[in-house]
C-alpha positions as CSV (number, residue, x, y, z in Angstrom):
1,X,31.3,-12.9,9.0
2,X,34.0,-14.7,7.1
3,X,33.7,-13.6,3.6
4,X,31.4,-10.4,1.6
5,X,28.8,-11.6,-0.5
6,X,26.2,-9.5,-1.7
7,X,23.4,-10.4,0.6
8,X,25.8,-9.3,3.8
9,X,26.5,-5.9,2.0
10,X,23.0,-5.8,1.6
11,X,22.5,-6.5,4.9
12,X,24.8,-4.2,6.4
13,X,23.0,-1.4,3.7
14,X,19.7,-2.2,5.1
15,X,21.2,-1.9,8.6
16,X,22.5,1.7,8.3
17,X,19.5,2.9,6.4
18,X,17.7,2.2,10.0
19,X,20.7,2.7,12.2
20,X,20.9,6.6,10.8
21,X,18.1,8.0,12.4
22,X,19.0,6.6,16.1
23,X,22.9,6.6,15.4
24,X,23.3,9.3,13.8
25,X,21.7,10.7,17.4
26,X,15.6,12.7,-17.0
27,X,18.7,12.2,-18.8
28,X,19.4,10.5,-22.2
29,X,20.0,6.9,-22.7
30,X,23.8,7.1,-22.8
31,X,27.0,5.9,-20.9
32,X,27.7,8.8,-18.8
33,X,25.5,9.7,-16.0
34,X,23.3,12.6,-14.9
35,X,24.0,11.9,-10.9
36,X,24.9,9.3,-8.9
37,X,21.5,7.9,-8.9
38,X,21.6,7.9,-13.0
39,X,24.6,5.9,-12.8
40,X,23.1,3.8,-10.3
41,X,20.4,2.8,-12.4
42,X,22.2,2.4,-15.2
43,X,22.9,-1.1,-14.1
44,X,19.4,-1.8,-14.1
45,X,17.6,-3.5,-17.3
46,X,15.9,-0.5,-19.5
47,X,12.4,-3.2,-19.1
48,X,12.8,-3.6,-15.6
49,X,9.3,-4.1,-14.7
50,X,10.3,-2.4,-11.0
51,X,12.4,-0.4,-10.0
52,X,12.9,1.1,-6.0
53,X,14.8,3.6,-5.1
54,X,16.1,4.2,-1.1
55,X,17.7,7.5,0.3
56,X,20.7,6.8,2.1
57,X,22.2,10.6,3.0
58,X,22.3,10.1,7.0
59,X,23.1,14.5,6.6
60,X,19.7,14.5,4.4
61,X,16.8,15.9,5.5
62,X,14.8,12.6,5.2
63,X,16.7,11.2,8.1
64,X,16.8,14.2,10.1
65,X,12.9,14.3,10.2
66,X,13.4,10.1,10.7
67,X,15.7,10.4,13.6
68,X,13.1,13.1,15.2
69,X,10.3,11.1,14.8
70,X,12.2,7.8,16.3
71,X,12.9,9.8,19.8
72,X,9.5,10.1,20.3
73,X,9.5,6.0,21.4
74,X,10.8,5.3,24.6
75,X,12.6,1.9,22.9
76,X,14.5,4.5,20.6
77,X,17.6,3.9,22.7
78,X,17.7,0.1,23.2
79,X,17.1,0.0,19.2
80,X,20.5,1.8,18.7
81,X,22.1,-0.4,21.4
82,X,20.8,-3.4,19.8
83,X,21.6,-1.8,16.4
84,X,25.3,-0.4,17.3
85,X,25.8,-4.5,19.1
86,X,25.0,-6.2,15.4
87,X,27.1,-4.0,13.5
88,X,30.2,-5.1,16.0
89,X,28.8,-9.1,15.7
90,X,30.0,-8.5,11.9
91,X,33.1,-6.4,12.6
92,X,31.6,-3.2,11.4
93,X,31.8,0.1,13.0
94,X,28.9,2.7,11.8
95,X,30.9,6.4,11.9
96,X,34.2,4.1,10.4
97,X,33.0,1.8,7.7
98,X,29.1,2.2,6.3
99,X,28.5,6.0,7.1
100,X,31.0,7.2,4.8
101,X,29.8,5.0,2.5
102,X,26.3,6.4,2.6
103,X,24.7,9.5,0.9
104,X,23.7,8.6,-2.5
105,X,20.1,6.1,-3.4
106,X,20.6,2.6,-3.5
107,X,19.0,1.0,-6.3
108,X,17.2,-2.2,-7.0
109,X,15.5,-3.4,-10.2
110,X,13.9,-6.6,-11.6
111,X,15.3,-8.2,-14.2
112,X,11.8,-10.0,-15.5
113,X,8.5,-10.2,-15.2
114,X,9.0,-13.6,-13.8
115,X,10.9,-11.8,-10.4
116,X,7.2,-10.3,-9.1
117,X,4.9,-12.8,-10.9
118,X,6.6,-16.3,-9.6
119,X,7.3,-17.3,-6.6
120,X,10.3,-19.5,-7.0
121,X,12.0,-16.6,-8.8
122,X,13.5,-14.5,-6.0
123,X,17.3,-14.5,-7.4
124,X,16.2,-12.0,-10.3
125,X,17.1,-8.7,-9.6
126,X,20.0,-6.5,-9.7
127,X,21.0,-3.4,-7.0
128,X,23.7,-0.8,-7.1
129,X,24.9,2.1,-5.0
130,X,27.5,5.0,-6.1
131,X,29.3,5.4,-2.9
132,X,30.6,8.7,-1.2
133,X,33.9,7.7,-0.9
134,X,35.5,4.7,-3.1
135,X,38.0,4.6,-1.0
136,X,35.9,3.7,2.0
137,X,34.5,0.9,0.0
138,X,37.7,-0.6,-1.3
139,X,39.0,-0.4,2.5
140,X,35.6,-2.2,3.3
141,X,36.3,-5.2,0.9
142,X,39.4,-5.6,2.2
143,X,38.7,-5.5,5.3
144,X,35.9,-8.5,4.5
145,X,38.9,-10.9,3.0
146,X,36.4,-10.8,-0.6
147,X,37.9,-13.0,-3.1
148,X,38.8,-11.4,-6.4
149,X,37.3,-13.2,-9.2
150,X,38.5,-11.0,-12.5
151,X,37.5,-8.3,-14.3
152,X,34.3,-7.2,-16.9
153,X,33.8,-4.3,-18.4
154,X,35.9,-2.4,-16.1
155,X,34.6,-3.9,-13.3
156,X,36.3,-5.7,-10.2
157,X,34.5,-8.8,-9.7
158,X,34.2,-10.5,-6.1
159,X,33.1,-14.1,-4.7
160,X,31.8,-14.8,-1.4
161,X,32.6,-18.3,0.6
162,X,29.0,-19.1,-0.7
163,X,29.7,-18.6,-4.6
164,X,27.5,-15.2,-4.3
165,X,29.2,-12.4,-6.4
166,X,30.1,-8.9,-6.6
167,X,31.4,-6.0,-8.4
168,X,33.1,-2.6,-8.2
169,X,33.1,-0.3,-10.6
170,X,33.9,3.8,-10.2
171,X,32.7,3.7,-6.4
172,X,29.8,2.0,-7.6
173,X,28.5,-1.6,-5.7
174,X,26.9,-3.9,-7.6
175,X,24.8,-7.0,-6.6
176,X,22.9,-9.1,-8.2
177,X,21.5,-12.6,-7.6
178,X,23.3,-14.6,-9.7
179,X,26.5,-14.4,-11.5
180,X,24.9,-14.1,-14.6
181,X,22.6,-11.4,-13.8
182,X,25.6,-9.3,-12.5
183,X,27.2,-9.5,-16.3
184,X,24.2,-8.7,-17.8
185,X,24.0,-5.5,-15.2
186,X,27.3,-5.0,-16.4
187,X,26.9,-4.5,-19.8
188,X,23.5,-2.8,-19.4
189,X,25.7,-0.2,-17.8
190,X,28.0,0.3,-21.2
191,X,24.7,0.2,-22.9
192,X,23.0,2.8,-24.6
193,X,19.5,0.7,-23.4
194,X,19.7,1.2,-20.3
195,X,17.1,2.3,-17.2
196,X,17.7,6.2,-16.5
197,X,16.8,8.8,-13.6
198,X,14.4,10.0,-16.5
199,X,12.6,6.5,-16.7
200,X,12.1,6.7,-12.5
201,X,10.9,10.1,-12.8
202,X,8.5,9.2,-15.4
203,X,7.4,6.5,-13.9
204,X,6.6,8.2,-10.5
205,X,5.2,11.5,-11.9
206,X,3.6,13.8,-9.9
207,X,5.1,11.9,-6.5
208,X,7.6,14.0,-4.5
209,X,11.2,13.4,-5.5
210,X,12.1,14.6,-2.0
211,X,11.8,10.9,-0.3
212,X,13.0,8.3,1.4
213,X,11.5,5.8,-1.4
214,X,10.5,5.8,-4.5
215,X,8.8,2.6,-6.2
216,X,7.8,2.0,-10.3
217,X,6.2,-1.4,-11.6
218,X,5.2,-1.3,-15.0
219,X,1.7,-3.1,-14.4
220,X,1.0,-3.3,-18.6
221,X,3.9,-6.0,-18.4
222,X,3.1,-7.7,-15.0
223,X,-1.0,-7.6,-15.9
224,X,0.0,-9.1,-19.1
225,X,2.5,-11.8,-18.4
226,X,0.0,-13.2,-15.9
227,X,-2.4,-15.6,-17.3
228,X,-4.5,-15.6,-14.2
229,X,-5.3,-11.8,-15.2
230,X,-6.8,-12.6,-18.4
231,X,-10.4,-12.4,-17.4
232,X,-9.7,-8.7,-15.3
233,X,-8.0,-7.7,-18.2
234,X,-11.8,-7.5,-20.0
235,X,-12.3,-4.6,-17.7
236,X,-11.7,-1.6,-20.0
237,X,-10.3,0.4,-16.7
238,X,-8.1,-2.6,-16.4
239,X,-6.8,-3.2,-19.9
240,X,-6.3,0.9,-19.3
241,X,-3.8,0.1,-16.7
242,X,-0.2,1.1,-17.3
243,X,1.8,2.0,-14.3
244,X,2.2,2.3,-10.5
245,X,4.5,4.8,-8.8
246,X,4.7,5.0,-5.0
247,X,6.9,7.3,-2.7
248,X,7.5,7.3,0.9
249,X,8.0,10.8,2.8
250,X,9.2,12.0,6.0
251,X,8.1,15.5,6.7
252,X,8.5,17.0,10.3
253,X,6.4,14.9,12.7
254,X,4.6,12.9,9.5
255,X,5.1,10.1,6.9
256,X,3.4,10.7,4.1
257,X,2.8,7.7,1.3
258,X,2.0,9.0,-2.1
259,X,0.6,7.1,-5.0
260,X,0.2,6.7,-8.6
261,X,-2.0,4.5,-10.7
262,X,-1.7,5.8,-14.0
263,X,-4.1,4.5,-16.8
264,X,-4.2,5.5,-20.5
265,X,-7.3,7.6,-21.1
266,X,-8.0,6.9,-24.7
267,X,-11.0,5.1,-24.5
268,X,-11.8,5.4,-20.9
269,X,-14.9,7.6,-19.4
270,X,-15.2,8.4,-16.0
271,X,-18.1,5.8,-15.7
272,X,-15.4,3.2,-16.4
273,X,-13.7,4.6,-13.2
274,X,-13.8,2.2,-9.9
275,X,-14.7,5.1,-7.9
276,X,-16.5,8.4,-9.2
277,X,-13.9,11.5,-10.8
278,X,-13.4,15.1,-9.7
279,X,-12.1,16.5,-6.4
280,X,-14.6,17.1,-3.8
281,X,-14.3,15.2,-0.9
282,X,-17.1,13.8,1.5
283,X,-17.0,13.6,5.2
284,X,-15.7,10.5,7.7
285,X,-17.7,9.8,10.5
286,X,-15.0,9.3,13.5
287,X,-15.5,6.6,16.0
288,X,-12.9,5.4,18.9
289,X,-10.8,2.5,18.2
290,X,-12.1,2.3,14.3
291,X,-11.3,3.3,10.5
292,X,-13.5,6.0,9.1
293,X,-13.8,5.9,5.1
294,X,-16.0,8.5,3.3
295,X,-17.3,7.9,-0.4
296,X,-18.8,10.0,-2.9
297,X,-21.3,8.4,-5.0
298,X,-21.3,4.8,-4.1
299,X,-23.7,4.1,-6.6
300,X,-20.6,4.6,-8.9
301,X,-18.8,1.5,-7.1
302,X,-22.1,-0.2,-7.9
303,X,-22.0,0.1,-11.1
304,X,-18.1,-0.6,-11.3
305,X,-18.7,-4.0,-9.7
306,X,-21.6,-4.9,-11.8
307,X,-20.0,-4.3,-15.4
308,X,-16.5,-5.8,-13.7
309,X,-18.7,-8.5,-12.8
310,X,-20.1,-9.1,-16.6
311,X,-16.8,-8.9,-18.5
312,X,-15.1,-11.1,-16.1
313,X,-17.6,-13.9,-15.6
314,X,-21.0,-13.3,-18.2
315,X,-22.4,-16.7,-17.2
316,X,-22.3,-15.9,-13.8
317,X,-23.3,-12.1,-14.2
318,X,-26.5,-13.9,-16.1
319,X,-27.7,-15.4,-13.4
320,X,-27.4,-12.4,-11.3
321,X,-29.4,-10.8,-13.8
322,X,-32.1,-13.2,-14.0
323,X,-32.9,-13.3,-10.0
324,X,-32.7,-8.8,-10.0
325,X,-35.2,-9.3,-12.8
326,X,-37.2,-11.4,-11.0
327,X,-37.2,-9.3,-7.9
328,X,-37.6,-6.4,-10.0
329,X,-41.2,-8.0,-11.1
330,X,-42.0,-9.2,-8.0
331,X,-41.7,-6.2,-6.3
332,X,-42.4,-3.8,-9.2
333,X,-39.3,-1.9,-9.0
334,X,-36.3,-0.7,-11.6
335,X,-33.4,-2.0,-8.7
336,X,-31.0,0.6,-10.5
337,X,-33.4,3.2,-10.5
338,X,-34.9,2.8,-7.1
339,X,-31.5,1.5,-5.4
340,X,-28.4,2.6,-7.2
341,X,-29.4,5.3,-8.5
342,X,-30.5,6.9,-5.3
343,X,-26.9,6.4,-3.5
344,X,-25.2,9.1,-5.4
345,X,-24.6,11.2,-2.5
346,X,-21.8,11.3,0.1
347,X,-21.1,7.5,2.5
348,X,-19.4,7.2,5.4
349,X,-18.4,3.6,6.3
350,X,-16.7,3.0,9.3
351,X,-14.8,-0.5,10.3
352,X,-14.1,-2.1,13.1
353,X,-10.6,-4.2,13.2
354,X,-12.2,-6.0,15.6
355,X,-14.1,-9.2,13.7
356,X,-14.1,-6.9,10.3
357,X,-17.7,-5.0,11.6
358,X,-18.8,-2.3,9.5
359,X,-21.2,0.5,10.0
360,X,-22.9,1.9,7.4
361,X,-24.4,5.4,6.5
362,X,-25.5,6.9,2.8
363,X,-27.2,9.7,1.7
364,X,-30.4,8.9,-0.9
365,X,-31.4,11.3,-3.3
366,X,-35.3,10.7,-2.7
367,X,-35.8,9.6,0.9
368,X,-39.9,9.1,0.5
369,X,-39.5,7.2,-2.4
370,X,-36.4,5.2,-1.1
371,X,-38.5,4.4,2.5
372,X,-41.0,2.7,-0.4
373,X,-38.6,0.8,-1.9
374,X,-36.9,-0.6,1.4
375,X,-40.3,-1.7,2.7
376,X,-40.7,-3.6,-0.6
377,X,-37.6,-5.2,0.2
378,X,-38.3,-6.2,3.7
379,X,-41.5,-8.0,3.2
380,X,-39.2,-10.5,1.0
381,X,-36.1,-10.5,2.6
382,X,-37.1,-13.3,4.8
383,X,-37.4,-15.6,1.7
384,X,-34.5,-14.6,0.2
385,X,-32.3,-15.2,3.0
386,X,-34.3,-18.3,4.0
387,X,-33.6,-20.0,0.2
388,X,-29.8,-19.4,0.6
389,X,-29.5,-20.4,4.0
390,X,-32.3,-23.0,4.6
391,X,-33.4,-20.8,7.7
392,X,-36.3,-17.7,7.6
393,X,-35.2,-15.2,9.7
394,X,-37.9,-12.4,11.6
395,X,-37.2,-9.2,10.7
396,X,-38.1,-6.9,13.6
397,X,-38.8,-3.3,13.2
398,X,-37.7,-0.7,16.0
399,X,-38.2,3.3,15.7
400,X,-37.6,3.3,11.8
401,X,-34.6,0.4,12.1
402,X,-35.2,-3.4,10.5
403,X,-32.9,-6.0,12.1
404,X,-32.5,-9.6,12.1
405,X,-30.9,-12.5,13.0
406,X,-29.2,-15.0,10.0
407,X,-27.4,-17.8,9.7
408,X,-24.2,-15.5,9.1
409,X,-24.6,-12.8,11.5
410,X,-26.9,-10.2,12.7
411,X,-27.8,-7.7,10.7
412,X,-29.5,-4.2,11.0
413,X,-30.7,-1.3,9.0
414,X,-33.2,1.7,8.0
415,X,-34.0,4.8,6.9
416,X,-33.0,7.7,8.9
417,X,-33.8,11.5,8.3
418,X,-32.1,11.5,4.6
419,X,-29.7,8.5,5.3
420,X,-29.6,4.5,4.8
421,X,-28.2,3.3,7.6
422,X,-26.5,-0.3,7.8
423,X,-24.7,-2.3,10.6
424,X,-24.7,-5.7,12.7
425,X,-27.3,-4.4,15.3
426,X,-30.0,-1.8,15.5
427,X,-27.7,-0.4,18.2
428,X,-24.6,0.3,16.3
429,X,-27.2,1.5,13.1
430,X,-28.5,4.5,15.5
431,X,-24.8,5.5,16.5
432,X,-23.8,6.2,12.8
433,X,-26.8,7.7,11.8
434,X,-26.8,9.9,14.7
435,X,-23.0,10.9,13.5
436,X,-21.9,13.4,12.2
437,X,-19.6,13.4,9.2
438,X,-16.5,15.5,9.3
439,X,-14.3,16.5,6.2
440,X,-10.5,15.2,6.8
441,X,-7.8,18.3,6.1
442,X,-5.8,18.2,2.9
443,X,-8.4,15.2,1.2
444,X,-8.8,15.6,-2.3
445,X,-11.0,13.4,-4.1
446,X,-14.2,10.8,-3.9
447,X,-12.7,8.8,-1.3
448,X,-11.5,10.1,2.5
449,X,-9.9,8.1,5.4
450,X,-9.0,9.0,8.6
451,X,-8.4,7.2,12.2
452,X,-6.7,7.6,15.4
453,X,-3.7,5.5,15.2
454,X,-2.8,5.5,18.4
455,X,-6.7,3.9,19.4
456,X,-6.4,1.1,17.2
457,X,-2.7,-0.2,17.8
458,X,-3.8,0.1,21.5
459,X,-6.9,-1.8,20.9
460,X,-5.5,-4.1,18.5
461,X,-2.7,-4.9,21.2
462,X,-5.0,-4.8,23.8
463,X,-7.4,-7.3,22.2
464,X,-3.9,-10.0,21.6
465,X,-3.3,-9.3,25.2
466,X,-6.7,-11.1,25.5
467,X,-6.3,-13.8,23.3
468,X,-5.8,-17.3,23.3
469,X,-2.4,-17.2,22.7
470,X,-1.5,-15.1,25.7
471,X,-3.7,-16.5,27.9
472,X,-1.7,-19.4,27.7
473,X,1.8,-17.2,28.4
474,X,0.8,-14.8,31.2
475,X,3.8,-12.3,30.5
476,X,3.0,-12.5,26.3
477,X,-0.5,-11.0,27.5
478,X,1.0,-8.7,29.9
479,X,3.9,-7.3,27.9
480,X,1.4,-6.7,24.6
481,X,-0.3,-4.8,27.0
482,X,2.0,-2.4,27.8
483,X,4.0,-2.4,25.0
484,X,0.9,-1.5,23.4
485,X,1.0,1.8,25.6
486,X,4.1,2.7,24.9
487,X,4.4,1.7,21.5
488,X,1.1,3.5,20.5
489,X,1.8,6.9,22.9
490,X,3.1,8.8,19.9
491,X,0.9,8.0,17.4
492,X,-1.6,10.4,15.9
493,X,-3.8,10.5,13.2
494,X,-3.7,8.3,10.3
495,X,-5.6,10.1,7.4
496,X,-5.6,9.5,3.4
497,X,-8.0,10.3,0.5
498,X,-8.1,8.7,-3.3
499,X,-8.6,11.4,-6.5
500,X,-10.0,9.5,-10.3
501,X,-10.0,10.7,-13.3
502,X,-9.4,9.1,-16.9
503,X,-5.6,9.6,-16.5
504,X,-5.1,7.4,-13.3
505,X,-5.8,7.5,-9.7
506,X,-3.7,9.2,-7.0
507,X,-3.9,9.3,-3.3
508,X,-2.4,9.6,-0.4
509,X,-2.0,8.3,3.6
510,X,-0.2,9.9,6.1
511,X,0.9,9.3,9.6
512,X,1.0,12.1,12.2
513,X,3.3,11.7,15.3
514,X,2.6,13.6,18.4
């Protein structure tokens, strides 16, 4: 490397935050700082529409539980050889020259709306660190032959060969993508308007401060400045959106992602929700090699879609209207009565990553009355599928299960004991209605997830090893195969679950290691 710019310090940042684990085997708006991550942030515009945070402590307990987790992989040691032998390709030496200047978050912000909503605008941001020794970080610019390109606001500023600049100020590095950005991060930091540790923690309330990363985008300003959003923005659950927070754990043999939609509840009622409120959580049904989702009331998704569906696109939502009406005469039936009505009880879905194949089951409220109805619907299904694909399919009935044969695929379903039951074949309909669902530990809320991790990167892997692609290279086939296996070995469960109510949405997904 011939000369620091901010993308190689970046680089080398990035390279010791994953180097650690394996190696190292609100305040007010004013000038001075609350902590090191205060001061870090201060650099950052006070409307930064996002704003990440990173733990860097290679002592901290984040990495600790990091580094544990990594020596469960057999590849754990090649990865710190391969690790240790970039680090010497840029004349850098881990214990020497980035570990001592480690220990504090490393922020990075956008400086415009523009930065998440365009594409070509990938320059605008701004990032800072306070280091743990300024001494270290002098030494290390030095060392890297950085040009010195003046002063601002009591800030060393430094050019790269490629034009890229730099600055130090109090042990603190600052990068930016432009040269202009880096003044204006400059002066922000002088500023009274400035973003504060108390902007971060408001923005990612309620998600544990304890982590390795902490995220806030302030979706009012992104959903705004987006003209493609104006029809969703008719949504009143939409127009209620205001923030997203997001952190990233590492807790003994787990990761745990948190999350935060937040929405403003004036105005809202919990039949504007996506997804129905409260805390009780329904059961997954858990199948080898697949995703298991349980959802309470899914008659509540229903009716999410449908008035989503009418703000967005009335025309549209009209004639959707029309042919239910129509149905609803011909058949003599109230469809949200007789169908949506009835699915307020507990589903478990589960998907296959295989193709995207998804088994159904639901509980109905009135199974007599809902057999009616679905016999109803089966005597003019054929025409129905027959008009939009130009082909009539024969339903077939077998021990209480309907299936068929379209244009699009096969598909299958019935009435079972108290359940609907849905799927691509009769076959796969009995298997989850003969399932059992099971509630997942720790799920809160009207949505529940859980699969076996370690099944479905095997299977995934398995299925590449397979493919097309690696029939054509032999050993690409070969080694997905058994990189698959050891890859996979020390993976456990992957479960999460989703909680609504009129002040947001918060859920969670963690990754348990064996």
């Amino acid at each position: 490397m011939n000369r620091l710019a901010p993308r190689a310090l970046a680089s080398l940042l990035a390279i010791a935050a994953v180097a650690v684990p394996v190696a190292g085997c609100g305040s007010a708006k004013k000038e001075a700082a609350a902590s090191p991550l205060d001061n870090a942030l201060g650099y950052v515009p006070a409307d930064s529409p996002l704003v990440l945070s990173f733990e860097t402590d290679p002592d901290g307990a984040q990495f600790r539980a990091a580094k544990k987790i990594v020596k469960k992989f057999p590849f754990a040691g090649q990865l710190e050889q391969q690790l240790q032998t970039r680090l010497k390709s840029q004349s850098a030496n881990y214990d020497r020259d980035l570990k001592p200047l480690l220990g504090n978050e490393f922020v990075v912000g956008a400086t415009s709306v523009k930065s998440i909503a365009a594409d070509n605008a990938k320059k605008d941001f701004v990032g800072a660190i306070q280091a743990k020794d300024g001494k270290k970080l002098e030494a290390a610019v030095e060392r890297e032959k950085a040009e010195e390109d003046g002063e601002k606001d009591g800030a060393k500023i430094y050019k790269g060969k490629d034009g890229n600049a730099f600055a130090i100020k109090d042990d603190v590095l600052i990068v930016a993508g432009t040269r202009a950005l880096l003044d204006e991060a400059l002066a922000n930091r002088g500023s009274d308007d400035r973003f504060t540790e108390g902007d971060l923690d408001k923005g990612t309330e309620g998600l544990p401060k304890d982590s390795a990363f902490r995220l806030f985008t302030d979706l009012q300003k992104v959903i705004a400045a987006d003209p493609d959003t104006a029809d969703a923005r008719k949504v009143k659950w939409v127009k209620a959106l205001r923030g997203f927070g997001l952190s990233a754990s590492v807790v003994d043999d787990k990761v745990d992602v948190d999350f935060n939609l937040a929405t403003d509840p004036n105005g809202l009622t919990e039949a504007d929700l996506p997804i129905a409120s409260g805390d009780q959580s329904p059961g997954v049904v858990k199948r080898a090699g697949q995703i298991g989702f349980g959802l309470r009331d899914l008659g509540q998704l229903v009716k999410f879609g449908e008035s989503a569906a009418q703000a967005v696109d009335p025309a549209q939502f009209g004639s959707y209207e029309t042919a239910k009406q129509t149905i609803e005469r011909r058949l003599k039936l109230d469809v949200q009565k007789d169908v949506f009505d009835q699915l307020d009880g507990d589903a478990s879905i589960s998907v296959s990553p295989r193709g995207g194949k998804a088994s159904v089951k639901a509980e109905v409220k009135d199974p007599a009355a809902f057999k009616a109805t679905l016999a109803k619907v089966t005597n003019v299904l054929p025409a129905i599928i027959g008009n939009s694909s130009g082909a009539t399919p024969k339903i077939r009935r077998s021990r209480g299960i309907y299936s068929a044969s379209t244009s699009k695929g096969k598909i299958a379903y019935g009435l079972v004991g108290d359940s609907f039951v849905f799927s691509d074949t009769a076959a796969a309909a009995r298997r989850i209605a003969s399932a059992s669902p099971e509630k997942v530990p720790g799920a809160e809320g009207s949505v529940a997830i859980q699969a076996d991790a370690e099944q479905l990167v095997t299977g995934a892997l398995g299925r590449f090893s397979r493919s097309g692609r690696a029939r054509q290279d032999p050993g690409l086939g070969l080694g997905a195969a058994l990189g698959g296996a050891l890859f996979a070995g020390p993976l456990d469960d992957l479960t999460g679950s989703v909680k609504a109510d009129r002040e947001g949405i918060t859920g969670k997904l963690s990754l348990s290691f064996d």
